[in-house]
N, C-alpha and C positions, 0 to 999 in steps of 0.2 A: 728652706730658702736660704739661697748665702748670701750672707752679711759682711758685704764689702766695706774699708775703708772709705772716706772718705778724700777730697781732693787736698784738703790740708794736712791729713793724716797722710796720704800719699806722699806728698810732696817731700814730709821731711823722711820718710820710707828711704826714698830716692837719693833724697841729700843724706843719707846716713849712710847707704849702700857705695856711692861715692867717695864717700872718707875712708870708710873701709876697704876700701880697692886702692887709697891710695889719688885717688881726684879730688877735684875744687867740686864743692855741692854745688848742683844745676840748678838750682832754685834759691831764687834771693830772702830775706826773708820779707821784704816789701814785697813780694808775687804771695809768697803764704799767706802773708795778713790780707791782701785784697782778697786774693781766692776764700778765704773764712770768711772776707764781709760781704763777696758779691758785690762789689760796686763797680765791677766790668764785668762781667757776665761772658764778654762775646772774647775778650780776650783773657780774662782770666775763670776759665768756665768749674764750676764742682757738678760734673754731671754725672747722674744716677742711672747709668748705663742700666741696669734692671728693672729699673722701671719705668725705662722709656721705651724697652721693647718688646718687654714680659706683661702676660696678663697676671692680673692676679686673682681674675676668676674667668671659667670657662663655662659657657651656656650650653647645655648637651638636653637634647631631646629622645624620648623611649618610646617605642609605639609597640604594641603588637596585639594581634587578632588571633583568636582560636577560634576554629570554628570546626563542630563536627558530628556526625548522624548516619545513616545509615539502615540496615535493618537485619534480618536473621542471617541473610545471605553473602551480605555487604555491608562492612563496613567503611567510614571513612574518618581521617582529621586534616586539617590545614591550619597552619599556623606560620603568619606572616610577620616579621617584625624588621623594624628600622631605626636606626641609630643615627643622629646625626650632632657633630658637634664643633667647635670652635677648636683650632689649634693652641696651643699653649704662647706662639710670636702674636705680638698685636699687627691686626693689618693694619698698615699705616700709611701704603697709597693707593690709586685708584682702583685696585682687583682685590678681591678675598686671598691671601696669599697662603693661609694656614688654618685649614678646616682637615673635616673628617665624615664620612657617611659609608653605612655600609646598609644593607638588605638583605634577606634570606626569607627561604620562605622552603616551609616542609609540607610533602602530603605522605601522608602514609596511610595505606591502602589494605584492608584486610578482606578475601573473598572466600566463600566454601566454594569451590567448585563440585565434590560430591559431598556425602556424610564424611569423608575420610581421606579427602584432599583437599587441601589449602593453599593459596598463593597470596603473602606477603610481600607487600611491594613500598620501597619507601624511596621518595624519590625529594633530593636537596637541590638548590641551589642559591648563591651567594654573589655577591659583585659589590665591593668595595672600592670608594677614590677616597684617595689621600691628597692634599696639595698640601705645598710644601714651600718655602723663600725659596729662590734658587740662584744663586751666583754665580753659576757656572762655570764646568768643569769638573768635570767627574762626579762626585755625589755631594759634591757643596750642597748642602740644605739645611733643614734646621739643626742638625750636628754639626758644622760647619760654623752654622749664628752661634751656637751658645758658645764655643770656643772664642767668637770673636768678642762675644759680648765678658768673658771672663776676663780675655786679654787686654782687653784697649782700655788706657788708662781714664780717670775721671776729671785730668786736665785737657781732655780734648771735649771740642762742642760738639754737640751731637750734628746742630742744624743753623748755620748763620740766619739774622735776619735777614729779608732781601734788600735788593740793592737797588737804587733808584734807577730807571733807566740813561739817565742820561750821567749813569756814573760809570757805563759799565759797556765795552766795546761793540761795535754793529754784530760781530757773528754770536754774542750771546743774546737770548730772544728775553722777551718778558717775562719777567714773574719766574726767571728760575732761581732754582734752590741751592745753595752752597751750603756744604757739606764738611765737615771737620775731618783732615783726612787723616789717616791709619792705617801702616802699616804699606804694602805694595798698592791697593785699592781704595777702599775707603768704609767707613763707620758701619757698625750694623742698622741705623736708622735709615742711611742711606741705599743700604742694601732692603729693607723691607718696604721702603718710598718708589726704589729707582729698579731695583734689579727683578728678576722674572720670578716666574713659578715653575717648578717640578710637580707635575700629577701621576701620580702612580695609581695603578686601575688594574684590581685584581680580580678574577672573576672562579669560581668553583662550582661544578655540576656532577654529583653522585647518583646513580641509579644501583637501586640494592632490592633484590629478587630472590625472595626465599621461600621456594616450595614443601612442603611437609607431607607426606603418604603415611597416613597412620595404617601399617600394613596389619598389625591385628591388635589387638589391646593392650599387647606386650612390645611390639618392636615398631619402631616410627624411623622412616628414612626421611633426611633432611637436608637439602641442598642450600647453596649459594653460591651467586653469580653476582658479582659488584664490577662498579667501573667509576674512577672519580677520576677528572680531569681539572686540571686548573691550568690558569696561564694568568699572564700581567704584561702590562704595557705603559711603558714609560714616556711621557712626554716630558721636555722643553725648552720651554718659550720664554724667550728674554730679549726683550729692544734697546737697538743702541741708546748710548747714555753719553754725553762725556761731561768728566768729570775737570771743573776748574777751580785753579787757587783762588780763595775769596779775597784774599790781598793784591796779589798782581794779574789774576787772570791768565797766567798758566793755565796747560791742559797735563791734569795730573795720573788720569787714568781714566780707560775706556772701558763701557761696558758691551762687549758686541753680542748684535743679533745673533740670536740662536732659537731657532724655532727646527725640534727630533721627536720623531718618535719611533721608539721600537720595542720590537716586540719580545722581550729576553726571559721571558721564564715559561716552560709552558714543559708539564710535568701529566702521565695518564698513568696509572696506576687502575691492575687488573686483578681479581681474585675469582678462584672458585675455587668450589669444596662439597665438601657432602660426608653426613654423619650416620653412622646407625647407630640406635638410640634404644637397648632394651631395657624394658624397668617390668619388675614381676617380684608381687609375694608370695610367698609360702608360711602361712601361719603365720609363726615369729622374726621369720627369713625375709628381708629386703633386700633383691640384687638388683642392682644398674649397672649395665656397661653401656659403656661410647666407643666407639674406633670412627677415625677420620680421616679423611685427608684432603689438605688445602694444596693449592701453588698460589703464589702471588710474583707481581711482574712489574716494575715501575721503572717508565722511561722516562727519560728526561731531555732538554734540547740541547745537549750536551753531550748526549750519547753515552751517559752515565748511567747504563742500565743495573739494575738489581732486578734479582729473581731469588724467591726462599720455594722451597720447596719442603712441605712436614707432612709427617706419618705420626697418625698419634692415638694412645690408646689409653682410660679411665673406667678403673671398676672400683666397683661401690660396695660395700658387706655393708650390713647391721643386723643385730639382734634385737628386736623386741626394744628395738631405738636405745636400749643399752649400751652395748657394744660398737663401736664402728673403725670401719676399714677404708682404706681409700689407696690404691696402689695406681701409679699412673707411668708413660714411660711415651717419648715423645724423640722423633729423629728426623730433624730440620738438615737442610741441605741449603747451604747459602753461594750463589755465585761470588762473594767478599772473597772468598779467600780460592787459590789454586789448585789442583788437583791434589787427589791423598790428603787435604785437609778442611774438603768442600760439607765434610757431614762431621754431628754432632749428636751424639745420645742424652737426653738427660731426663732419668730417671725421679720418681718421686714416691714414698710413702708416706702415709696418714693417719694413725690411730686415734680412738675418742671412747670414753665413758664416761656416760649420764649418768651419776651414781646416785640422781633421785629417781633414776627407776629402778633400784635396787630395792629389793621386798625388805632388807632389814633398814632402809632408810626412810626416814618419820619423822618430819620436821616442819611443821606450822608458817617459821619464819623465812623458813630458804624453798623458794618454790623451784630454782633449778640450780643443779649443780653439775661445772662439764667437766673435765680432764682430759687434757688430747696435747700431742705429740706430732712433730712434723720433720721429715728428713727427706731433701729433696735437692734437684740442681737446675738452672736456669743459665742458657747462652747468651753471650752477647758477642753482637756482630758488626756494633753501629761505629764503622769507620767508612771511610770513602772507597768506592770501588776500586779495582784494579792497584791495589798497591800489593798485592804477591808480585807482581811485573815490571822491571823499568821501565819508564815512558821515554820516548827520544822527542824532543822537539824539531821544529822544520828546519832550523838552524846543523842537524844534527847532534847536537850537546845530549846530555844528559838533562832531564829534568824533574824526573823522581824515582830513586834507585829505590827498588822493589826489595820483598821479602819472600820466596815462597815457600818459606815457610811459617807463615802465617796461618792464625789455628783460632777456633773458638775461645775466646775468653768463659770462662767455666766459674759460677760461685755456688758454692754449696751451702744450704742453709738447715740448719738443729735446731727445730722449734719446741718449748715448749710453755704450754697456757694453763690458764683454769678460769672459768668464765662462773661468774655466782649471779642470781638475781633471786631480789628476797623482797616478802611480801610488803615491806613496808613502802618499798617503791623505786629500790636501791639494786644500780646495777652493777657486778665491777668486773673486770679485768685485768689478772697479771698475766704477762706474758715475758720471757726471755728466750735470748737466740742467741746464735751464734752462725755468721757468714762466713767463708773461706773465699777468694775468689783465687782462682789459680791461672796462670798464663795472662798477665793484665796485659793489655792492648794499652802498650805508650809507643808514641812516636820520640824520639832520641836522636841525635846527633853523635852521643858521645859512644852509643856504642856501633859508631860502624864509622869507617878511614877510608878517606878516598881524597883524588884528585883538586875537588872543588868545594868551595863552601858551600854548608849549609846553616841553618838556622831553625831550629826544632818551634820559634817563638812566629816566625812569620808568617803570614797570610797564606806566601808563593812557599810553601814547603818544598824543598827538596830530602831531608830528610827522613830515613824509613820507620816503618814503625815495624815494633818489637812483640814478643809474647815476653814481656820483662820481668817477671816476677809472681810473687803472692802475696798475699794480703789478707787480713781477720778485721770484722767489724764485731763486735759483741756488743749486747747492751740489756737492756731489760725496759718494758713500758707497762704503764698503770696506768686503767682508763676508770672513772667514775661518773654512774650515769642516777640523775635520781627523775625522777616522774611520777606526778601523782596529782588526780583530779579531788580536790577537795571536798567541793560543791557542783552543782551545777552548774552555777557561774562564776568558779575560779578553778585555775588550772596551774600548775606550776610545774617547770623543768630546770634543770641543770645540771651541768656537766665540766666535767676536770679530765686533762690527761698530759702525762708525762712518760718521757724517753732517754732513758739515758743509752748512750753513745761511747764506746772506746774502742779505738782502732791500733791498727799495728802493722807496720808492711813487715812480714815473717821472710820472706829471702827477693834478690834480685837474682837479676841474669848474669852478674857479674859479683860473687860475694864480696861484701863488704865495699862497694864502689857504689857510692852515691850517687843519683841519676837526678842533675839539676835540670829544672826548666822554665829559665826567667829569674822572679824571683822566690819562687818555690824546688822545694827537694825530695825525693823521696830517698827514703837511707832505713835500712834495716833495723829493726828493734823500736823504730820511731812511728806516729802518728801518719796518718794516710796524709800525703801532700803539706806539707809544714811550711810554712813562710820559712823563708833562709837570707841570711847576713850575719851581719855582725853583732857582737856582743857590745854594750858601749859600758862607763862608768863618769857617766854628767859631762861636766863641760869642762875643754882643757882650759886651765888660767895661768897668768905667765910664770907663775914656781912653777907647774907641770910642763911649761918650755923647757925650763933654766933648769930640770933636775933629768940629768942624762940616763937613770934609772928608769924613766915614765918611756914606755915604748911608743912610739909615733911614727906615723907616716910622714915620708920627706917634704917637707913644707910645709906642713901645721902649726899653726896662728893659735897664740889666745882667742877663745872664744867658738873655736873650732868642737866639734864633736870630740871626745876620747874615747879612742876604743880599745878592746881587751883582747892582748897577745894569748888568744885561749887555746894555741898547741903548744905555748913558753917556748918558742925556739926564736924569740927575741928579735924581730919580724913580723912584722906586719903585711900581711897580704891576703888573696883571695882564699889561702886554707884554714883562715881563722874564722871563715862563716861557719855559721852552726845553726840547727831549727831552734826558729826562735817564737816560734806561735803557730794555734791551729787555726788553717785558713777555714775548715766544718767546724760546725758547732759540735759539743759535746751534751747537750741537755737544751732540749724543746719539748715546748709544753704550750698548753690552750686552756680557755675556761671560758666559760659564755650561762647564759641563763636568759629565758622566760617566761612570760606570763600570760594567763588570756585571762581578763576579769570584766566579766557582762562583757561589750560591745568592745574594750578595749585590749591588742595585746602588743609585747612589748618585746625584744630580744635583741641580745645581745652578745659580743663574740669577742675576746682579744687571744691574741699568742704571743711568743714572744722567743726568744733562742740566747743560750749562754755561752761561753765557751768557745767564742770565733774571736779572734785575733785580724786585724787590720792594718798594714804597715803603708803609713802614708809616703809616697813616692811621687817625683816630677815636680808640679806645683804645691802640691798638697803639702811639702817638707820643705819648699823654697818657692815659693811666688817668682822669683826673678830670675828662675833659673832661665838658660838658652837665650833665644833673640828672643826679638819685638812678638815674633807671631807664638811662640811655643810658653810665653811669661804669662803672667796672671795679677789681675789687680789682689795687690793680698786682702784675706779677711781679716775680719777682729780678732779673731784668733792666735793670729801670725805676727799679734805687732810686739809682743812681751822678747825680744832679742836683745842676746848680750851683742853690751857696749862695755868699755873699761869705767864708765862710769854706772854701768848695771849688769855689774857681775853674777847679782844672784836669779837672772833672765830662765824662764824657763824654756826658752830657745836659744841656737847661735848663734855664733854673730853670721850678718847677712851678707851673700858674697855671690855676686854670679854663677857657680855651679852647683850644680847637681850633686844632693849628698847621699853617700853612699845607702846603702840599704841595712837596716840597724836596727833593731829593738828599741832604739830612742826614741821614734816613731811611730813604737807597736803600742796600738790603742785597743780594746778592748770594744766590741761590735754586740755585748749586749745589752737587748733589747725587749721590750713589751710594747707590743703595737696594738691599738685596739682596732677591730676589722672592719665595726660596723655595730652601728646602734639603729634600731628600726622601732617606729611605736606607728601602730596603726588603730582604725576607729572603722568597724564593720557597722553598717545600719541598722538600726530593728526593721529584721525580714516582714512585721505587718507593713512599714511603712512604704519598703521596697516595693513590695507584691501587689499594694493597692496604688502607690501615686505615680511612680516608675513603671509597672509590669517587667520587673526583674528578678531574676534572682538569688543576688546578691552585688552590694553595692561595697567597695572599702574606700578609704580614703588612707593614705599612708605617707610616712616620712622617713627618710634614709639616710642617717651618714656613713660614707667607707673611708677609712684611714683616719675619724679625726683627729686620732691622737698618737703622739709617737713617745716612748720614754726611752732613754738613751745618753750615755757618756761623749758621742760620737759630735765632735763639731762642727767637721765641714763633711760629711759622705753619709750616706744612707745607707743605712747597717745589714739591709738586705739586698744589696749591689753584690752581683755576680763575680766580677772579676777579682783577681789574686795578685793582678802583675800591673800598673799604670791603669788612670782612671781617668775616663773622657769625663769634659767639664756636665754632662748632663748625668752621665752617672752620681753624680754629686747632689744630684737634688733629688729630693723626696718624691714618692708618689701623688698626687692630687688627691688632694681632701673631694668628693665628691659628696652631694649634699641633694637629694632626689625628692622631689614631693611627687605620688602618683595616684593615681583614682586607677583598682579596677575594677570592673561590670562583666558580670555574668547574664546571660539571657537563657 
C-alpha cells in the first residue's frame, strides 16, 4: 500500500519546490500550522485521499459443487462453482459501483459406445460481470480513480459539509453535496458518490468431442473436434450531475448522461485433429509412435483471423525401460506470416538411462537413477496478423508498413538432467540447458526509413517488425523433493528449487547497432532486454557547477543529478546511455513444506526472484513532474531531497520535470514472497459417517500473499512492465485470507 505524505508534509513539499523554481512559497506557514492542527477542516483540509476511497479489505465468496456417477457404460461429472466479490474502490453512493462475479460450470462426459469405441465429451461454460466507477470517456474506470486518487493533493476536501437551504440559490435542490474540485472535473469521492458505472460482461462456451477407435491392441485412432466461443459486452451508464462551487455557487463541471452498450469482443476459435497411436512390446522392445494432424482457426470481430495448420510425428524406443529414445519432428504452417515463409520444421530428440536397471547396479539407498539428454526446437508465431502486409487506412495514408519477409522465430534448446530418488525419501534434480533463439520477432522503428513517424512504444504502431537477431539463454536448475510417511498419523513433505538464469543477445540485424525500445535496449554481447540510460555519479553541488572540468548538461543546478560522460567525448548527450540493469531476473527459486498429523495438516509455499533491476520513471523519480493531472502526491520515500541546506539528501533537489533515465534510480526488484500458508482440520470419519452421513467433512484456512520481503518502496517487485508505471501497478497484490468447509457425500 502507498504511503502518502501527509497535508503538512505536502504543503512545505510544494513550498520548497517553489523556491526552487525560483517562486514565493504558495503556502503560508499560518495555513501549515492550521492544516497540522485541523482547526478548519473545511478549509484547511489533511485529507487521506486512500482511505477514503480504498478498501482495506475485500469480502470475496467460493462456492463449488462436484457431483459425479455413472456406471460401466457411462460415465459422468459436473462441477459448478462461483465467485463473487467486492472491488478494491469503496462504494460510496447509492449503486454497487465496484464488484466482481463470475460462474463456470463443467460436465464432462465419458461413454463406451462398443468394447472398442469411446466418446469423450467435455462441455464448459463461463460468464463473468465486472462493474467498475465510471467517469466517462473512453475507459475512465478504476485505472483512471487510482490515477486520480495518486494525483490530487491532500489540501483539497474530499466532501464539504452541506449547506443550509436557505444559504444556497433556488436551482440548487436540497441536501446536495459539494465536492472539493480537481483538476478539469472533480475529486475521486465525487466521482464514486456522483459519477456512473462500467459493467463489462464476458461470457465463454467450449464444447470438446474426442472419439477414440481402439482398432486392435496395438494401434488406437483418436480424434478431436473443439469449438470455443467467447464475446463481452460493455455497458455505460452514468446521470447527469452538475457540479458547483461550494463558495460562490458557480457551475464547475458537468457530469453528462451516458447510458451504451456494446458489444466489442467476440472471438470463435475451431480445432480438429486426429492421431494414430501405436504402442506394442516385443520382449524387452517398447515401441510407441503418434503421427497427427490438427488445423486450428480463430476469428475475431475484427477480422483478425489466424489459422495454424501442423503435421506431426513422435516415436518412442526403450529397452528393458533401460535405454530410451524419443525422436519427434513437427511442421506448423501459420497464416502470421506471408507466403515462402508460411511453414516451419521443428525437429526434436530425446535420450534416457535408467542406470538402476543395469544388472551391475546394487544399491539399497538409491532406488532410481535417470540420465537423459534433450535437443530440440520450438516456433514462435505470437505477433498480430497481417503484418508481412502494409495496411492503408480509409484516409489512404499508410498505417502499418508490413514485412514479408517475416519468418518463424526459431529457439533451440540442449538439455541435459539426472533425476535420483533414494530410499530415504529424497528426491532430486539437476538439470542444465542451453536455449539459442534465432530470427527474434522485434518490432523497431529504427531499422526501417520512411516518410512518416513512427513509434515502435505506442499502442497505434505503425512500425514494422523485424526477424532482428539471436539470442542465448543458459542456466542450470536444482529441484529437492523429500516425502516420507513416518507413522500413520504423521506425514511430512518438502521441497526446494532453484534456477539460475544467463542470457546474451549473440548478433542483431544490424551488427553492433543497438536496437532501443523505450527505456530498454538490446545491444550484442549484453543481457536479453537491459534497462538503458545513463550512468550517474550522486548529486551535482555547487564546486561541481564552478569547476568547468565536471561534464554537465546545459543548465544544470546544484542539486541536480551528475551524470558520466561514459563515451569521454566531453558531451553530454543521448550516446552516453548504456545498460544499466537486468529488467529478467537471473536466479528464482521456491520452497514450501507440509504436514498431515492425525486430523490436522498444514502447508506451505514461498518464491521469490533475484537479479531484476527496476528504474523508477515519471512519478516514481519525481512526484511533481508535468501538470496537475499527470503529478503525484509524493510518498515517504520521496521527501529526503537536496536543498543547499541538505546537501547530503539522498534525492534531488525538486524541480517540475521529468528526470532523465539513470541508474540513480535503478533499484533492485529482489524479492521472497510467501504464496500461501493453508492449515486445515479433517473430522474423525466415525464422527462424519455416523452424525453427518458423509464422507468426509474439512474445515480449512488460507492465506495468499501474506507476506512480502523486498528493498522495493513504492512498486511491486513483480509488476510487468520495463518502461513507465500506471499508479495501480504500484500496489501490491491482495493479501487474500479464505476460511472454507469442504464435504464430500
Amino acid at each position: 500500500v502507498p504511503k502518502f505524505v501527509d497535508g503538512p508534509e505536502y504543503m512545505q513539499m510544494r513550498n520548497q519546490l517553489d523556491i526552487n523554481e525560483g517562486r514565493s512559497p504558495g503556502f503560508s506557514e499560518e495555513a501549515i500550522r492550521i492544516t497540522r492542527e485541523q482547526s478548519d477542516p473545511v478549509n484547511y483540509p489533511n485529507t487521506h485521499w486512500w482511505d477514503e476511497t480504498v478498501r482495506s479489505s475485500i469480502p470475496m465468496q467460493q462456492h463449488s459443487v462436484i457431483v459425479s456417477g455413472g456406471n460401466t457404460a457411462a460415465r459422468f461429472m459436473v462441477n459448478v462453482n462461483h465467485t463473487q466479490q467486492l472491488g478494491q474502490m469503496q462504494d460510496l453512493g447509492d449503486r454497487p459501483k465496484s464488484k466482481y462475479g463470475r460462474t463456470t460450470a463443467r460436465i464432462n462426459t465419458t461413454v463406451d459406445l462398443t468394447r472398442n469405441l469411446f466418446v469423450y465429451t467435455d462441455v464448459f461454460a463461463s460468464r463473468s460481470d465486472q462493474t467498475q466507477p465510471y467517469v466517462g470517456g473512453g475507459d475512465r474506470n478504476t485505472n483512471y480513480l487510482y490515477g486520480k486518487v495518486f494525483a490530487i493533493p491532500p489540501t483539497i476536501v474530499s466532501r464539504y459539509p452541506d449547506r443550509p437551504v436557505d444559504e444556497t440559490p433556488d436551482y440548487i435542490q436540497a441536501g446536495y453535496k459539494f465536492y472539493g474540485p480537481f483538476g478539469e472535473l472533480w475529486n475521486p469521492v465525487a466521482t464514486l458518490e456522483q459519477g456512473g458505472t462500467s459493467t463489462r460482461s464476458d461470457d465463454q462456451a467450449t464444447l470438446n468431442i474426442r472419439p477414440q477407435w481402439n482398432i486392435t491392441d496395438a494401434l488406437t485412432l483418436q480424434g478431436q473436434v473443439s469449438y470455443n466461443v467467447t464475446s463481452g459486452l460493455d455497458k455505460h451508464d452514468q446521470l447527469d450531475y452538475l457540479f458547483f462551487n461550494y463558495e460562490n455557487f458557480a457551475l464547475e463541471g458537468t457530469s453528462t448522461f451516458t447510458k451504451t452498450a456494446t458489444l466489442d469482443r467476440r472471438t470463435n476459435y475451431f480445432y480438429w485433429g486426429g492421431n494414430f497411436d501405436y504402442h506394442k512390446t516385443f520382449g524387452l522392445h517398447n515401441i510407441n509412435a503418434i503421427l497427427g494432424y490438427t488445423q486450428e482457426l480463430e476469428t475475431r470481430k475484427n477480422w483478425d483471423d489466424i489459422a495454424l495448420r501442423s503435421i506431426w510425428f513422435k516415436g518412442i524406443y526403450s529397452y528393458d525401460e533401460r535405454y530410451l529414445l524419443e525422436i519427434g519432428m513437427r511442421r506448423d504452417g501459420s497464416s502470421i506470416f506471408g507466403p515462402g515463409h508460411k511453414w516451419g520444421n521443428m525437429p526434436a530428440v530425446a535420450v534416457g538411462w535408467n542406470i538402476d536397471r543395469e544388472p551391475f547396479f546394487n544399491s539399497e539407498a538409491i532406488l532410481n537413477w535417470k540420465l537423459r539428454a534433450s535437443y530440440g526446437t520450438a516456433g514462435n508465431n505470437r505477433i498480430d496478423p497481417y503484418l508481412y502486409q502494409n495496411l492503408i487506412g480509409s484516409n489512404g495514408l499508410p498505417t502499418v508498413f508490413g514485412n514479408a519477409a517475416l519468418r518463424w522465430e526459431r529457439t533451440t534448446t540442449l538439455n541435459v538432467a539426472t533425476d535420483i530418488s533414494l530410499a530415504a525419501g529424497f528426491d532430486f534434480t539437476a538439470e542444465w540447458f542451453d536455449k539459442k533463439t534465432t530470427d527474434i520477432l522485434i518490432r523497431s522503428d529504427q531499422l526501417f526509413t520512411a516518410g512518416i513517424g513512427m513509434n515502435s512504444n505506442s499502442a497505434t504502431n505503425t512500425a514494422p517488425f523485424f526477424n532482428a537477431g539471436s539470442a542465448r539463454v543458459r542456466g542450470y536448475e536444482l529441484v529437492a523433493n523429500y516425502n516420507k510417511q513416518f507413522t500413520d498419523r504423521f506425514h511430512f513433505k518438502a521441497n526446494l528449487g532453484y534456477t539460475k538464469l544467463e542470457s546474451e543477445i549473440l548478433k542483431l540485424i544490424e551488427t553492433g547497432v543497438p536496437i532501443v525500445q523505450g527505456n530498454t535496449v538490446l545491444m550484442e554481447g549484453k543481457a536479453l532486454r537491459e534497462n538503458y540510460g545513463f550512468k550517474t555519479d550522486g548529486i551535482l553541488q555547487q564546486a561541481d557547477i564552478d569547476n568547468p572540468d565536471i561534464v554537465k548538461f546545459s543548465g544544470q543546478r546544484a542539486g541536480e543529478i551528475r551524470f558520466v560522460d561514459t563515451n569521454n567525448d566531453g558531451i553530454l548527450d543521448n550516446n552516453d546511455r548504456i545498460p544499466i540493469g537486468n529488467t529478467e531476473p537471473t536466479d528464482i527459486f521456491f520452497g514450501g513444506f507440509g504436514f498431515v498429523y492425525g486430523q490436522w495438516d498444514f502447508d506451505a509455499l514461498l518464491s521469490g526472484q533475484a537479479g531484476r533491476d527496476f528504474v523508477y520513471t515519471g512519478v516514481l523519480a519525481n512526484p511533481f513532474t508535468g501538470n496537475i493531472g499527470t503529478q503525484s502526491t509524493p510518498q515517504v520515500y520521496q521527501t529526503d531531497t537536496w536543498t543547499p541546506e541538505n546537501t547530503d539528501a539522498s534525492l534531488p533537489i525538486m524541480l517540475a520535470t521529468s528526470p532523465r533515465v539513470s541508474d540513480f534510480f535503478l533499484r533492485s526488484a529482489d524479492f521472497v514472497r510467501v504464496r500461501y500458508i493453508q492449515l486445515g482440520y479433517t473430522l474423525p470419519t466415525a464422527f462424519v459417517a455416523n452424525k453427518v452421513r458423509a464422507k468426509l467433512i474439512r474445515l480449512y484456512v488460507n492465506a495468499q500473499n501474506p507476506f512480502t520481503f523486498t528493498g522495493l518502496k513504492m512498486l511491486d517487485p513483480e509488476v510487468g512492465t520495463t518502461s513507465g508505471y500506471s499508479p495501480q501497478e504500484t500496489v501490491a497484490p491482495n493479501r487474500v485470507f479464505t476460511f472454507g468447509l469442504n464435504v464430500k457425500f
